[in-house]
N, C-alpha and C positions, 0 to 999 in steps of 0.2 A: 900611858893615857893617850888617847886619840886627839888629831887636833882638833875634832867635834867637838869632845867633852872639854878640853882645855880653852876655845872662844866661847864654849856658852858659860863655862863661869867667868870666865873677862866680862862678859855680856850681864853676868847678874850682878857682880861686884859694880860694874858702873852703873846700873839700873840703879843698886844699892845705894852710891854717892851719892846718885840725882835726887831719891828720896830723904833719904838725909839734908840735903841741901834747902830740899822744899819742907823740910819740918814732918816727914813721913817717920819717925821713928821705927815703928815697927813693921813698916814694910822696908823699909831697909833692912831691920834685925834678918827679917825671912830670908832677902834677898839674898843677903848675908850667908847665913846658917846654910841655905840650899849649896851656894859655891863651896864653900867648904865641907860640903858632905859629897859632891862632884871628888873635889881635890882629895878629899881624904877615902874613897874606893879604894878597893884592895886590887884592882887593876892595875890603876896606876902605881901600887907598891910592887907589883908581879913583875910588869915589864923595867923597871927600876933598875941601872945598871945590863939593860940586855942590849939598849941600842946601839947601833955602832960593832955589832959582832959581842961584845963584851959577856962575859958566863957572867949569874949571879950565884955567888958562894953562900953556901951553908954555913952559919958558924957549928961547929962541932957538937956545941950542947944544946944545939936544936935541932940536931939532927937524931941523937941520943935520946929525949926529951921523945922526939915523933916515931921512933923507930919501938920506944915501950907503948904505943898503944896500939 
């Protein structure tokens, strides 16, 4: 994940507290929900274990798994 996409959900999760704080329920929920659809991109699961030089390994049976389609 980039450190773009890593401070803008910093940036919504706190947007998110301050709404909550002021009784904004559901703009927090959003605020919310949006950061965690940031964090949870398959980007950030892609480069996961690459930094630092680091290989990301295959378990076996998904490699097995993607090799029959």
């Amino acid at each position: 994940m980039t450190d773009q996409l890593q401070n803008r959900a910093a940036r919504l999760l706190a947007m998110a507290l301050k709404a909550r704080e002021e009784g904004h329920l559901d703009s927090a929920e959003r605020f919310t929900q949006r950061a965690s659809e940031i964090l949870d991109q398959p980007s950030a699961l892609e480069r996961l274990g690459t930094q630092g030089g680091e290989k990301v390994i295959e378990h076996p049976e998904a490699k097995k798994a993607r090799d029959k389609e």
